[in-house]
C-alpha positions in Angstrom: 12.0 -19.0 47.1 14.9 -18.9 44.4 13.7 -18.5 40.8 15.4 -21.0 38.1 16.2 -19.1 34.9 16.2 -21.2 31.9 20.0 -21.0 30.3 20.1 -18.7 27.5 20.6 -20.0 23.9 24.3 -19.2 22.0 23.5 -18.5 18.4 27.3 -17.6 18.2 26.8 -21.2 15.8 24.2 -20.1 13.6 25.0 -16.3 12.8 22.4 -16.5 9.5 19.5 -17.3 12.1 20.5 -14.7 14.8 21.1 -11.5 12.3 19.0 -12.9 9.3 17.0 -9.7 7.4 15.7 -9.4 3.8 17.9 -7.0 1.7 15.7 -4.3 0.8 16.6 -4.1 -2.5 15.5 -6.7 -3.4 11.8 -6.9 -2.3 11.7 -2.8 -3.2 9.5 -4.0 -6.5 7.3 -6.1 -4.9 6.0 -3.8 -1.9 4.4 -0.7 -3.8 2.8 2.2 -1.2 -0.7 3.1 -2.3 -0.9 6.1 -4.4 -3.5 8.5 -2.9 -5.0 11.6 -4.4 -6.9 14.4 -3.3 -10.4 15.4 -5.8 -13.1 18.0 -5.5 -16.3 17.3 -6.8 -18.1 19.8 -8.7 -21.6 19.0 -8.0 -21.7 19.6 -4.4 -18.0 20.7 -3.7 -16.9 18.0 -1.5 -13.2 16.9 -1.2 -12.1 13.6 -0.7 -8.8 11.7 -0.8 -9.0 8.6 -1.9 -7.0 5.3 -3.4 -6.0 5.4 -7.1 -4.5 2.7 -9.3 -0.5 3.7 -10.6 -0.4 3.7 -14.6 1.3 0.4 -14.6 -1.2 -1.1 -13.0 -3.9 0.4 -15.1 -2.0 -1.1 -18.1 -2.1 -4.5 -16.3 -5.8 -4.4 -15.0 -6.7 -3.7 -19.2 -4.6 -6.2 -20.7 -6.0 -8.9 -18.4 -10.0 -7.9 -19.0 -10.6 -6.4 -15.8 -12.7 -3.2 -15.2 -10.7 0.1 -14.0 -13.6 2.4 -12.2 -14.4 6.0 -12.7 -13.7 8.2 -9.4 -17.2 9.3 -7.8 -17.7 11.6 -5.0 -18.6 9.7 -1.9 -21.2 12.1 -0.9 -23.6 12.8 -4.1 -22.0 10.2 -6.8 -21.3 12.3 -8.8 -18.7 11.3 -11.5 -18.0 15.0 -12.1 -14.3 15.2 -10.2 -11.6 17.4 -10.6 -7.9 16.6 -9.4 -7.2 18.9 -6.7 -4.0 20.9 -6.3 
């Protein structure tokens, strides 16, 4: 039994569909990487990494009326964090 291939498709025509990519320039301000920080607590002494907001978007969250939380150790809940080195 002889397999039929289907013929293959010439984008040689359309060269913006074959080899079209986003220039990374200029989505660079719209894709931010999450900022993440390592704290100690210093009730119990557990560390943690976690999320954190970037000052801009602290600025943005305060001007629009929306809350910006404290950092609180996972383990105890404690509020009492220090930024570890």
């Amino acid at each position: 039994m002889e397999l039929i291939h289907a013929p293959q498709r010439d984008f040689s025509l359309y060269p913006q569909q074959q080899r079209w990519a986003p220039d990374p320039l200029s989505c660079a301000e719209e894709v931010r990487m999450p900022e993440m920080v390592g704290y100690r607590c210093k009730n119990c002494g557990e560390g943690f990494v976690i999320e954190v907001l970037t000052k801009d978007e602290v600025k943005d969250r305060r001007k629009a009326g929306l809350p910006t939380s404290s950092i609180t150790c996972p383990k105890c809940g404690s509020d009492q964090v220090k930024r570890a080195k």
